[in-house]
Z-matrix of the N, CA and C atoms (Angstrom, degrees):
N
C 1 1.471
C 2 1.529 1 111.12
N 3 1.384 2 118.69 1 -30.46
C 4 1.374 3 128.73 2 -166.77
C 5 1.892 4 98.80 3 -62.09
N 6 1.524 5 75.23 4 -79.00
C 7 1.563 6 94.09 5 170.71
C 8 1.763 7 130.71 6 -20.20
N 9 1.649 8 92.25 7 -45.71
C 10 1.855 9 99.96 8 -176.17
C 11 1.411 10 108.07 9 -85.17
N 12 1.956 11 112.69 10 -29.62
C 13 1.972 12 96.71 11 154.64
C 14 1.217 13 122.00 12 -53.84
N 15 1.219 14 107.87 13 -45.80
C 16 1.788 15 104.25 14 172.94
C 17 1.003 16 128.61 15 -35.16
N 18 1.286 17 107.71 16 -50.78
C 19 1.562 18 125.50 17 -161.31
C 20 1.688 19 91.66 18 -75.16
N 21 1.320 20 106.65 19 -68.66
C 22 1.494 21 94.79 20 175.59
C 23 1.320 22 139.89 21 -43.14
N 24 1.259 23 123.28 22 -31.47
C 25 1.389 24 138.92 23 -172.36
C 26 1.746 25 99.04 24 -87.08
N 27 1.262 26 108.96 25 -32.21
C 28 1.865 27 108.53 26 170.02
C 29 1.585 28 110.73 27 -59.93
N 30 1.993 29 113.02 28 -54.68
C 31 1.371 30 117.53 29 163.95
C 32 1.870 31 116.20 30 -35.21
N 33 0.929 32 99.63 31 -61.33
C 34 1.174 33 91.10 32 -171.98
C 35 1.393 34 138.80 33 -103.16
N 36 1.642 35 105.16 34 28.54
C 37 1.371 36 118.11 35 166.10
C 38 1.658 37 85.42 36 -102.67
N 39 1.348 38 145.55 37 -49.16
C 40 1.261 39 129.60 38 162.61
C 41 1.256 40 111.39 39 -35.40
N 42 1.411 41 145.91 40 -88.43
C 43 0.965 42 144.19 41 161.46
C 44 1.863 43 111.80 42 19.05
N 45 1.862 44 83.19 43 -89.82
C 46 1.730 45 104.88 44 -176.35
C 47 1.900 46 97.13 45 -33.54
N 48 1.264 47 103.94 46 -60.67
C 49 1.852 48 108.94 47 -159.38
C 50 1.952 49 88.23 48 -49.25
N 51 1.004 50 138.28 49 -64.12
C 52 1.351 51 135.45 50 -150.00
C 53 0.959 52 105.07 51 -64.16
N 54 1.180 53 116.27 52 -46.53
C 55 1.731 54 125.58 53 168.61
C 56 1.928 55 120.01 54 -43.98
N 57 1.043 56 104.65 55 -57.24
C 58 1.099 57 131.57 56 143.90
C 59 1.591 58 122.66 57 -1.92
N 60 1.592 59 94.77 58 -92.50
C 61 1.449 60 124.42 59 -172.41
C 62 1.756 61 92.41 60 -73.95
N 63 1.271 62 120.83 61 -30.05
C 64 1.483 63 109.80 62 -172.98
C 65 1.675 64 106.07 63 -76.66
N 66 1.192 65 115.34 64 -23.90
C 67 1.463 66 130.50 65 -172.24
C 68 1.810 67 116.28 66 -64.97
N 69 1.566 68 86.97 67 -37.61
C 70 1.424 69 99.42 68 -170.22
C 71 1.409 70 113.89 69 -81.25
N 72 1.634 71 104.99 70 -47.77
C 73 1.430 72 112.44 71 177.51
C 74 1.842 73 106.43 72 -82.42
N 75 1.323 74 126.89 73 21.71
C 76 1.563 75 107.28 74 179.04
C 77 1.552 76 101.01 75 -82.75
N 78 0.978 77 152.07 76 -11.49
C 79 1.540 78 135.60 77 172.25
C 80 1.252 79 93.15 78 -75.72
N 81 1.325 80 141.02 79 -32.10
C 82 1.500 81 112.29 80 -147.08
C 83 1.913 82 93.88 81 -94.76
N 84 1.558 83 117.23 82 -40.58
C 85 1.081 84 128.06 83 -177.57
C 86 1.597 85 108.46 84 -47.09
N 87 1.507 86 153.09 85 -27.62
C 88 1.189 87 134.99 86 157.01
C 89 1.354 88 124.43 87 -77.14
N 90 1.587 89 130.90 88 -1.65
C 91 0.553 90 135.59 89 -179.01
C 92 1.854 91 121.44 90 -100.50
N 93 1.237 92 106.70 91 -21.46
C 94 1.598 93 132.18 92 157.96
C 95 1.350 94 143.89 93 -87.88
N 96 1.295 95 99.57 94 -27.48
C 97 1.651 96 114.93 95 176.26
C 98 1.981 97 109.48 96 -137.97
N 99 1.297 98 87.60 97 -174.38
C 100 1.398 99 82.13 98 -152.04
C 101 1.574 100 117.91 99 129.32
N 102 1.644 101 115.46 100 139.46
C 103 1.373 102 113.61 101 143.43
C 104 1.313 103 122.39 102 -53.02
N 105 1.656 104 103.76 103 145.71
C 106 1.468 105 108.21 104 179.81
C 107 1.754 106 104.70 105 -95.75
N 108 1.309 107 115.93 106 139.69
C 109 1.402 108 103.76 107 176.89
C 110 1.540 109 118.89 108 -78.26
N 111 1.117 110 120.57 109 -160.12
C 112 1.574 111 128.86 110 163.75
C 113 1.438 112 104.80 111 -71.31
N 114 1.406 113 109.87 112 128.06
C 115 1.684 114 127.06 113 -163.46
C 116 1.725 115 90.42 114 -79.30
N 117 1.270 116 141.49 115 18.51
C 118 1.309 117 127.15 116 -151.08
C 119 1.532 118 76.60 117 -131.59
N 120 2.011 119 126.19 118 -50.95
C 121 1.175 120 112.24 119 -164.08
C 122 1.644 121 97.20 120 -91.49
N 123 1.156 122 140.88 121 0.86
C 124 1.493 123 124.98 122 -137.00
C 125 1.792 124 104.57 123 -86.34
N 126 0.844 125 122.02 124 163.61
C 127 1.450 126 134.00 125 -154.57
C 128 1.734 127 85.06 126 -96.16
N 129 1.677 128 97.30 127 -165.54
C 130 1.445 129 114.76 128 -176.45
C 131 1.429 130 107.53 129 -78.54
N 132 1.306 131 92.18 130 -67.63
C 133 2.215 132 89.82 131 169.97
C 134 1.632 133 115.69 132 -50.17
N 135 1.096 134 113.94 133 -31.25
C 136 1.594 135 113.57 134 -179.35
C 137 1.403 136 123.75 135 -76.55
N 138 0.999 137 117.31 136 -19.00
C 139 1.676 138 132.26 137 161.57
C 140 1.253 139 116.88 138 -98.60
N 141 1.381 140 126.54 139 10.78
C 142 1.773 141 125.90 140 165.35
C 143 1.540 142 86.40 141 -100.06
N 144 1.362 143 131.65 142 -41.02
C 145 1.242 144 112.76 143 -163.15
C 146 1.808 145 107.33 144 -87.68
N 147 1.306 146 109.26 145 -24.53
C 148 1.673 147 93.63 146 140.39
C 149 1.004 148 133.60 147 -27.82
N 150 1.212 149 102.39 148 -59.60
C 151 2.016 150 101.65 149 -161.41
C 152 1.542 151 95.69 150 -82.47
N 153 1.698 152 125.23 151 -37.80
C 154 1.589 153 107.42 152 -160.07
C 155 1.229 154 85.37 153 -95.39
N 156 1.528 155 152.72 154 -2.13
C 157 1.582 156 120.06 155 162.20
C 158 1.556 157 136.75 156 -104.78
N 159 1.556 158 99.49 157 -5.36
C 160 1.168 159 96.44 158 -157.82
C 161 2.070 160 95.75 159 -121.52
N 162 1.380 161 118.56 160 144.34
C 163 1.636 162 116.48 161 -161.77
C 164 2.149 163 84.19 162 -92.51
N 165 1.505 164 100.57 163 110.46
C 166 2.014 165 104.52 164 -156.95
C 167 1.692 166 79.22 165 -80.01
N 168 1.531 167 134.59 166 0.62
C 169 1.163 168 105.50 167 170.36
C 170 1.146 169 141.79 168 -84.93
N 171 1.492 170 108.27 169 -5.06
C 172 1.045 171 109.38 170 -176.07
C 173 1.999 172 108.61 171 -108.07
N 174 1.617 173 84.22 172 8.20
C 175 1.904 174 84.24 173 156.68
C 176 1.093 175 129.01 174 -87.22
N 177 1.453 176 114.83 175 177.38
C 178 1.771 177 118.11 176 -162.27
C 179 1.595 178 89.07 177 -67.92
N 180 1.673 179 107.92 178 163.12
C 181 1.451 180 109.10 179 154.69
C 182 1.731 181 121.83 180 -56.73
N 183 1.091 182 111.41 181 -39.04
C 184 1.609 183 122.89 182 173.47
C 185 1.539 184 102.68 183 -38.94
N 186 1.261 185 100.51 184 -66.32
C 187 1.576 186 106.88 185 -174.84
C 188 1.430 187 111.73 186 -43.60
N 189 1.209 188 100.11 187 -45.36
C 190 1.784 189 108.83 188 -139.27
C 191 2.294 190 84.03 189 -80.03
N 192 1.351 191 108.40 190 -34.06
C 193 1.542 192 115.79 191 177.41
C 194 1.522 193 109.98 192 -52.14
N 195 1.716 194 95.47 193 -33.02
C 196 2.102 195 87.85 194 -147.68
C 197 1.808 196 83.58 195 -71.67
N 198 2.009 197 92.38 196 -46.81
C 199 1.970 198 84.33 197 -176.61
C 200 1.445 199 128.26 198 -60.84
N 201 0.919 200 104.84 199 8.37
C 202 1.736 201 117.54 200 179.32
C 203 1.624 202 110.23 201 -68.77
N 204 1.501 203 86.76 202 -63.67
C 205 1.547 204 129.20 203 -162.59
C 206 2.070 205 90.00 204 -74.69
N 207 1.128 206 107.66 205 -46.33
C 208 1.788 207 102.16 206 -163.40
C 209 1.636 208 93.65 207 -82.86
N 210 1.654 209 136.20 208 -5.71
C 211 1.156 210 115.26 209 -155.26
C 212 2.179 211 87.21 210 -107.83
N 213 1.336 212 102.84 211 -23.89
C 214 1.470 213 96.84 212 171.08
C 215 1.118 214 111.15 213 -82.92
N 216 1.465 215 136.41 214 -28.55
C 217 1.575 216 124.22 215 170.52
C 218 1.383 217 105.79 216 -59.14
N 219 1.598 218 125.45 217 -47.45
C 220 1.420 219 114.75 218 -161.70
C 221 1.956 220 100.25 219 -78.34
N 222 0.869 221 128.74 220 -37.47
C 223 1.220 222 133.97 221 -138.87
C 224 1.553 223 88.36 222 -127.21
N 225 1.266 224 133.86 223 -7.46
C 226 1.494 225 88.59 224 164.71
C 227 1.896 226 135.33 225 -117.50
N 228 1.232 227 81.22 226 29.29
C 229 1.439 228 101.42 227 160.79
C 230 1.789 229 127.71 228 -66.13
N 231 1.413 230 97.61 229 -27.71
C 232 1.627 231 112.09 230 -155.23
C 233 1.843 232 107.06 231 140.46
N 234 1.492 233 90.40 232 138.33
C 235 1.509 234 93.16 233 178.27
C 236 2.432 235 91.03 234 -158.30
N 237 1.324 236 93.92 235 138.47
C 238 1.690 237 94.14 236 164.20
C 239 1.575 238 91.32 237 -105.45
N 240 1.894 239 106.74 238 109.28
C 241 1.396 240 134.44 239 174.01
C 242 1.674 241 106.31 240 -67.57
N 243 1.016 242 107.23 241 -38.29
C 244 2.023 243 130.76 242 168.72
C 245 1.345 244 88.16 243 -33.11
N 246 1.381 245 135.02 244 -110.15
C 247 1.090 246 144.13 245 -146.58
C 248 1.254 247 126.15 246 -36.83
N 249 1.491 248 121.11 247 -34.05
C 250 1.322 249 129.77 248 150.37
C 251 1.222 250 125.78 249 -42.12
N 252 1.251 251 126.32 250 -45.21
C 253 1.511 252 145.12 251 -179.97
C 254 1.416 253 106.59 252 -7.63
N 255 1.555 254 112.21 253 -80.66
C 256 1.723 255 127.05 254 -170.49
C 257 1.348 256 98.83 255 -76.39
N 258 1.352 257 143.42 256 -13.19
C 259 1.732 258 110.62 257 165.81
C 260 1.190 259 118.32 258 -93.99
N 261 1.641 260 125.99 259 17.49
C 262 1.690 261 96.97 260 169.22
C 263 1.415 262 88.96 261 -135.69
N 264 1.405 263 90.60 262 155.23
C 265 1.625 264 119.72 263 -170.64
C 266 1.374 265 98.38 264 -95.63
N 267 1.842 266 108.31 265 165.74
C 268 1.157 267 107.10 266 178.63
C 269 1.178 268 129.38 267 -50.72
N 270 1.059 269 131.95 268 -57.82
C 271 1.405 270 140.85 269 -179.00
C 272 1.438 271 116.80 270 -37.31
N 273 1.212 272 112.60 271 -36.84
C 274 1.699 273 122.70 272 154.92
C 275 1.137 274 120.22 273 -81.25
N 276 1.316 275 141.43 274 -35.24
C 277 1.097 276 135.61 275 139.15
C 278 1.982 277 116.76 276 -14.68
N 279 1.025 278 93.03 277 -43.07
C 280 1.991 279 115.86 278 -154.98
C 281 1.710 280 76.96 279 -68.23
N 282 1.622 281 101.62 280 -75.84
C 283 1.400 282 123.36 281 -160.18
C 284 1.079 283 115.16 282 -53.21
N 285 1.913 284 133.38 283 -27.73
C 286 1.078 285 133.19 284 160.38
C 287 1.740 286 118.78 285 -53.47
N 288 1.247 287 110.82 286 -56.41
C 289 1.471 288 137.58 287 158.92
C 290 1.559 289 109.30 288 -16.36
N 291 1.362 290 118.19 289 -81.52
C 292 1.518 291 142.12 290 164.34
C 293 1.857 292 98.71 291 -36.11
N 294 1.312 293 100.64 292 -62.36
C 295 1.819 294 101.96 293 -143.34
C 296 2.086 295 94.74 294 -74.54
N 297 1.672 296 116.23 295 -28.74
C 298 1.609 297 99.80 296 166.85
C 299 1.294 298 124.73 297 -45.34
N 300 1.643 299 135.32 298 -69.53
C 301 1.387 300 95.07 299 169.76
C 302 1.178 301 153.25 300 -110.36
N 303 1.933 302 116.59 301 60.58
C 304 0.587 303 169.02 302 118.72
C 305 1.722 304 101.66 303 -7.92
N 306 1.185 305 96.80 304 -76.64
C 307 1.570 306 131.14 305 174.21
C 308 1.209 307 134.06 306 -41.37
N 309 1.568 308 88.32 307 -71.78
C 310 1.345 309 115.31 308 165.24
C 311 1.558 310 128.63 309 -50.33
N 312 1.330 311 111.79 310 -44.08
C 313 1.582 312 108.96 311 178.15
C 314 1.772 313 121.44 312 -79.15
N 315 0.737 314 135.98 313 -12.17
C 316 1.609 315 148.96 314 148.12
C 317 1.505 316 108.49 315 -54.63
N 318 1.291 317 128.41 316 -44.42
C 319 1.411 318 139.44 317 -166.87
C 320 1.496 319 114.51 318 -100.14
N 321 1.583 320 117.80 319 -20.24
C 322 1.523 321 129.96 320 160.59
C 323 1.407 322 104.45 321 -47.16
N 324 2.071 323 101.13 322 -68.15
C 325 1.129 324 110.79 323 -165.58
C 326 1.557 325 122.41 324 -57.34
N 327 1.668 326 106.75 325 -41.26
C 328 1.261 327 82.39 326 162.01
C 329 1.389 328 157.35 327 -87.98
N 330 1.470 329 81.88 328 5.44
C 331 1.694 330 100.55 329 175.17
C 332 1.943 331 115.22 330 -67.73
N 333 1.322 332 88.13 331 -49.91
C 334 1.877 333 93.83 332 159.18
C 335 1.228 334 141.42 333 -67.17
N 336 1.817 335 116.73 334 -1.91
C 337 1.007 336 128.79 335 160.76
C 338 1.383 337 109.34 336 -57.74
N 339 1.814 338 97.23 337 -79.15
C 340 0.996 339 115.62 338 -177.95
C 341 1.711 340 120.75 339 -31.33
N 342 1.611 341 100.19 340 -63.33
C 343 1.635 342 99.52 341 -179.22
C 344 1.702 343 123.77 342 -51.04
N 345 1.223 344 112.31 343 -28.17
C 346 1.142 345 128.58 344 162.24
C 347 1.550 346 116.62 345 -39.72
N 348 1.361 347 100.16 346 -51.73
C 349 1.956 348 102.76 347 -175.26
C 350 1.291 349 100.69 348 -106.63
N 351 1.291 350 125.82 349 53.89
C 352 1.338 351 121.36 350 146.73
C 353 1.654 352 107.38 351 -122.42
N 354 1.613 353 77.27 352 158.89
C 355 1.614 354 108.08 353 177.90
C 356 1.888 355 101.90 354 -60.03
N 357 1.447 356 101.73 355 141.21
C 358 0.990 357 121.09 356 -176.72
C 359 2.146 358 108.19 357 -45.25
N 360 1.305 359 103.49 358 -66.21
C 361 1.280 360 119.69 359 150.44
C 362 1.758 361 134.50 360 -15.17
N 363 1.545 362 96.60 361 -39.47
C 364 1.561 363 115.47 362 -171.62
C 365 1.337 364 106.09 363 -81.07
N 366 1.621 365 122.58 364 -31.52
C 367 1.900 366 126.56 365 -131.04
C 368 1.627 367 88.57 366 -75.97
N 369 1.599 368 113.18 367 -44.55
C 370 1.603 369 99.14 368 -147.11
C 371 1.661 370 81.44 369 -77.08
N 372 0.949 371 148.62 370 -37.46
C 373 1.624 372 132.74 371 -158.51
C 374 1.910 373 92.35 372 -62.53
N 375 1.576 374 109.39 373 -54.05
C 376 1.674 375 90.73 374 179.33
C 377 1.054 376 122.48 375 -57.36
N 378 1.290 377 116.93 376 -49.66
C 379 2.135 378 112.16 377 168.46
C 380 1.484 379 125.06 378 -32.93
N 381 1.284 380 97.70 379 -57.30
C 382 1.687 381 100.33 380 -173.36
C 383 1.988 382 92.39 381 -66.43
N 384 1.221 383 137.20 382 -31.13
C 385 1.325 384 122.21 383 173.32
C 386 1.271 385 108.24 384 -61.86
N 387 0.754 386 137.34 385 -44.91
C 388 1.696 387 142.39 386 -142.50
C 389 1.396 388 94.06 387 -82.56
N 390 1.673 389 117.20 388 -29.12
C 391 1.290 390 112.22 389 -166.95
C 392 1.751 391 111.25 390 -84.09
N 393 1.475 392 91.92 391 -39.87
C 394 1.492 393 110.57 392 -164.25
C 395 1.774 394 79.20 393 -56.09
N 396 1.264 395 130.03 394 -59.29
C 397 1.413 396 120.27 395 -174.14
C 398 1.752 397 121.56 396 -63.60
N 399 1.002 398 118.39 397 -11.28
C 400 1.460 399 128.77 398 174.01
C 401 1.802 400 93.99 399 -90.35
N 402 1.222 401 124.92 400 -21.12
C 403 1.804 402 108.80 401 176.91
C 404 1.373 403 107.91 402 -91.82
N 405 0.932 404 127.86 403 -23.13
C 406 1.450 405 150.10 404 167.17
C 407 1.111 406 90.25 405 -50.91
N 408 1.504 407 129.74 406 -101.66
C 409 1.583 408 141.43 407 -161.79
C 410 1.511 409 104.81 408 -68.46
N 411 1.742 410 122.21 409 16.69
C 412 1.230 411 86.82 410 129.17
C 413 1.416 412 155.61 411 -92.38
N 414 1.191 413 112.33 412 -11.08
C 415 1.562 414 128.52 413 158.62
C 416 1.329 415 121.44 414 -15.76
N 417 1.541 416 100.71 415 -42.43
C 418 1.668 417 101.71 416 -156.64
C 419 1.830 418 94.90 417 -82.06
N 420 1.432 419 112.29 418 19.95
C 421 1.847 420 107.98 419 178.00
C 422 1.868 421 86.99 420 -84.12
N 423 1.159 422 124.75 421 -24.81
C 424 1.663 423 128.76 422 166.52
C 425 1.201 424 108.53 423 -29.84
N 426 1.425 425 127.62 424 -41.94
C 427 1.452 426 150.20 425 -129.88
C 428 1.986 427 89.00 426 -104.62
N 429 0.727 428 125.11 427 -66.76
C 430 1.420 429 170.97 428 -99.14
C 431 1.808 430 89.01 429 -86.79
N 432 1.259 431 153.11 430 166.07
C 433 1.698 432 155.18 431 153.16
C 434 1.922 433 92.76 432 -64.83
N 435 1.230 434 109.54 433 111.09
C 436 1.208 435 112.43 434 151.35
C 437 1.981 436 125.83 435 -34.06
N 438 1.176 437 114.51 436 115.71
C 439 1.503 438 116.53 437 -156.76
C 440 1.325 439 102.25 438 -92.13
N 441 1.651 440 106.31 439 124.57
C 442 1.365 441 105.15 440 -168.08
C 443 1.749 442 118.03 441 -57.97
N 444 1.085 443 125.15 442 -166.25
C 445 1.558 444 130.87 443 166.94
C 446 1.671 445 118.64 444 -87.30
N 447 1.324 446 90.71 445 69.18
C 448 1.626 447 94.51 446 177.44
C 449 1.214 448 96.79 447 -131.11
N 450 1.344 449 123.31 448 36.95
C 451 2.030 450 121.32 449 151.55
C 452 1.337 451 104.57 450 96.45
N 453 1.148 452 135.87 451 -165.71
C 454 1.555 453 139.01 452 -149.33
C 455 1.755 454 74.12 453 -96.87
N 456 0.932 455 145.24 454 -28.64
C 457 1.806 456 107.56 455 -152.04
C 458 1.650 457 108.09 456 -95.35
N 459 1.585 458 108.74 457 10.99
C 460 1.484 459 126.58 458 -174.41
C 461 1.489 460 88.70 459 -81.81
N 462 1.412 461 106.90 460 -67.61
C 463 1.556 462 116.24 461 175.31
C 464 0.818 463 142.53 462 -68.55
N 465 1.453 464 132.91 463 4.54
C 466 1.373 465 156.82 464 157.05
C 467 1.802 466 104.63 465 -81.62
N 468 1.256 467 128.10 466 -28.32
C 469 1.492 468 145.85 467 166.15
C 470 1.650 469 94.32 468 -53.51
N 471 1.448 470 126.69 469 -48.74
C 472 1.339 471 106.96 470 -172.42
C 473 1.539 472 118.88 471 -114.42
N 474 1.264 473 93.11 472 25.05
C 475 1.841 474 108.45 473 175.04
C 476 1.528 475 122.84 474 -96.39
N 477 1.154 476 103.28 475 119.03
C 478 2.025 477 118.36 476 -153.05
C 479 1.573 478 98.12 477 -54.94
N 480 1.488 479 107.58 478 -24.67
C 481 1.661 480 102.32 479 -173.28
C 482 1.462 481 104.79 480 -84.97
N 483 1.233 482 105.68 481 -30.24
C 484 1.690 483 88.26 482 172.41
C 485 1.399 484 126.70 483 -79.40
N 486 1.716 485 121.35 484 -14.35
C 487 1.105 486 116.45 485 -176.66
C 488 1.429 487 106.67 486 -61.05
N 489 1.820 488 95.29 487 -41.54
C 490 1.303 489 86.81 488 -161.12
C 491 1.390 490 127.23 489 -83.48
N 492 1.919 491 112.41 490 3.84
C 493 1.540 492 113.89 491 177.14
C 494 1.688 493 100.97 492 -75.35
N 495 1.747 494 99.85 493 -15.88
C 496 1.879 495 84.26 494 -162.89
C 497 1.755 496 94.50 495 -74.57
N 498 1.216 497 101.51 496 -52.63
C 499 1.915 498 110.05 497 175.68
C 500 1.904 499 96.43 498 -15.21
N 501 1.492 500 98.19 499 -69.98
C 502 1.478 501 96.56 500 -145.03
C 503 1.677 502 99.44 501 -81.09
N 504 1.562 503 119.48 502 2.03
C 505 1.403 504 104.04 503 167.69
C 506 1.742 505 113.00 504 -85.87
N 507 1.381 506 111.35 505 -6.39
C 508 1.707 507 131.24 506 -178.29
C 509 1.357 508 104.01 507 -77.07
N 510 1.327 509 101.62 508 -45.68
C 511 1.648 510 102.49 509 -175.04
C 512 1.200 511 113.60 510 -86.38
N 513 1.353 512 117.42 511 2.87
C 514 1.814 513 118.39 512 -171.13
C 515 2.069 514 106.91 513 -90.33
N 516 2.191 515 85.10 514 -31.73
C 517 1.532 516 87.61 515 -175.34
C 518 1.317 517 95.06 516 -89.34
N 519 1.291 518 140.60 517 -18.48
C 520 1.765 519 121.66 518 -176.67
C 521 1.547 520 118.84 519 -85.43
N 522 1.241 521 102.48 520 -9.37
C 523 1.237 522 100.71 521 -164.73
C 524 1.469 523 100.76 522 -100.67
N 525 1.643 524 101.26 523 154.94
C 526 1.800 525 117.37 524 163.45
C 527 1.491 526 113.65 525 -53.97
N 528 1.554 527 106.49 526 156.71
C 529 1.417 528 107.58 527 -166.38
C 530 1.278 529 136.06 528 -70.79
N 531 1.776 530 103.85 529 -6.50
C 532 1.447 531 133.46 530 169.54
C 533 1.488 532 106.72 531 -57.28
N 534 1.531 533 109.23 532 -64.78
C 535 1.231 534 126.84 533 -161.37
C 536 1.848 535 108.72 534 -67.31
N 537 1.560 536 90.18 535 -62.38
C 538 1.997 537 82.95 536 158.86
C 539 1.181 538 119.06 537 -35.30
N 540 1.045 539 126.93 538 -67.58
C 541 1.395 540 129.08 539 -157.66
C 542 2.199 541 96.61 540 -56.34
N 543 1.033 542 97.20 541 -56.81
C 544 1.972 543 108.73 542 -178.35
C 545 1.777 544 101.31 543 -42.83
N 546 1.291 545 99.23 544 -47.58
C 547 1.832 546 98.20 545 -160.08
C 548 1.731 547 98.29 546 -89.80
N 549 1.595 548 116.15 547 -28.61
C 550 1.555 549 109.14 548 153.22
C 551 1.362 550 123.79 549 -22.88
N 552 2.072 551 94.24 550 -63.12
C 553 1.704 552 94.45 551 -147.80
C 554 1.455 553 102.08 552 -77.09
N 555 1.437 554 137.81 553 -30.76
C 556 0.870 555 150.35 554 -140.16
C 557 1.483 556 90.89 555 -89.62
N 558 1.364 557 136.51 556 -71.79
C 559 1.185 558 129.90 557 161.51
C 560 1.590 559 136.74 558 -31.67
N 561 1.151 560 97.36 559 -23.28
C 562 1.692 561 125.57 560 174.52
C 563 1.445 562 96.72 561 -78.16
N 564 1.147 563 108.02 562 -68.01
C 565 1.689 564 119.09 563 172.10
C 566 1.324 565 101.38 564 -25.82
N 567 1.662 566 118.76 565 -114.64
C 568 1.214 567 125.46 566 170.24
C 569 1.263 568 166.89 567 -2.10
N 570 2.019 569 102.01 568 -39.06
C 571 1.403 570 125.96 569 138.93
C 572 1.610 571 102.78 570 -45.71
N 573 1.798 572 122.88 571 -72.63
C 574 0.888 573 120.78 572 -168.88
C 575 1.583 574 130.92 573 -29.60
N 576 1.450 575 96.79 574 -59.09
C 577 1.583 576 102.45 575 -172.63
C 578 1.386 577 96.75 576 -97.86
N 579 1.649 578 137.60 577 29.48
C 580 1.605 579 117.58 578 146.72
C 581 1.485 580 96.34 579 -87.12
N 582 1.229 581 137.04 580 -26.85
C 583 1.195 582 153.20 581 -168.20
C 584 1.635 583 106.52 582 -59.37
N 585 1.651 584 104.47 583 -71.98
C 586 1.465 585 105.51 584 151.73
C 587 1.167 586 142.66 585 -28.79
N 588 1.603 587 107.32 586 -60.88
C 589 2.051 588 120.97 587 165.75
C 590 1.510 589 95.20 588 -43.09
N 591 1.374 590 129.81 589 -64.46
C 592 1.074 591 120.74 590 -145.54
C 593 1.225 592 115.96 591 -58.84
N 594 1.555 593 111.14 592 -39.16
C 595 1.558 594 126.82 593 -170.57
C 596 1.418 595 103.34 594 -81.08
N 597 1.024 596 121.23 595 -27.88
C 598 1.847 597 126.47 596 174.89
C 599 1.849 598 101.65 597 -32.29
N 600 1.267 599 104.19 598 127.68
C 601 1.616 600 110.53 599 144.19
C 602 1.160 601 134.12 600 -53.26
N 603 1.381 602 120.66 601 89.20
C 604 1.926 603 139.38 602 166.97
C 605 1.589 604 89.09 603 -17.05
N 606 1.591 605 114.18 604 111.26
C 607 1.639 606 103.70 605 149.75
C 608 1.162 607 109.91 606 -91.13
């Protein structure tokens, strides 16, 4: 009889501990695991855990387009990048790191399509968008592995503007001479008039 309290009272201090440990970590567990949905419908939380769980290179281009396309509709209105801070661990940290341009080059290209077939008239209203959404997403360098002390080019490794000049100097040498020339001007563009914003008089 002794023995089978034992036994029981062992069950269910195991028990208690799992309970426990499941209690503590249940906020973080929907937010880390899980099926991933369709990158085309996925919400705001559902496309961070895109980028910090899953390696987007070794997804289809399709994929890697729709999250391109669903992460500037959701996110480039405004996002507080802060709040994220304390739920991802390094390793997502890493994978976020890796999976931007990832991202980014699917979403260059089509951004230079597009700019390409507009009316002369149209370009600066898309530029100044493109930007207002490029100041936006920079926040998410918040997100980013803290860059050790190895001088500005450690920290330039996790700065959204540089990912994305290296992206568009990748896509300048792979691409046909049409397409260079499109993702040239557009980048040419854009430097220009952040250049402008910047120098603008604060009203």
């Amino acid at each position: 009889m002794k023995s089978l309290l034992q036994n029981r009272r062992g069950i269910l201090v195991v028990l208690a501990s799992v309970l426990f440990v499941a209690a503590a970590l249940g906020s973080a567990i929907p937010f880390f695991y899980g099926g991933l949905p369709d990158p085309a419908k996925a919400n705001r939380h559902e496309l961070l855990r895109w980028l910090i769980t899953r390696d987007l290179a070794a997804e289809t281009p399709t994929v890697r387009l729709a999250l391109a396309r669903r992460l500037e509709t959701e996110f480039g209105s405004g996002v507080d990048w802060s709040k994220y801070q304390g739920k991802i661990d390094d390793a997502q940290r890493a994978q976020l790191l890796k999976n931007i341009p990832v991202v980014l080059r699917p979403w260059i290209q089509e951004k230079a399509d597009a700019y390409a077939r507009l009316a002369a008239n149209e370009q600066a209203a898309f530029v100044d968008r493109l930007i207002d959404m490029l100041e936006v997403w920079r926040g998410i360098e918040e997100l980013l592995p803290q860059p050790a002390e190895n001088g500005p080019a450690a920290k330039e490794s996790c700065a959204l503007a540089a990912m994305l000049q290296q992206e568009i100097k990748g896509l300048e040498k792979e691409s046909p001479a049409p397409r260079q020339k499109q993702i040239s001007q557009l980048w040419s563009d854009v430097q220009w008039r952040w250049v402008m914003r910047a120098l603008a008089p604060k009203t």
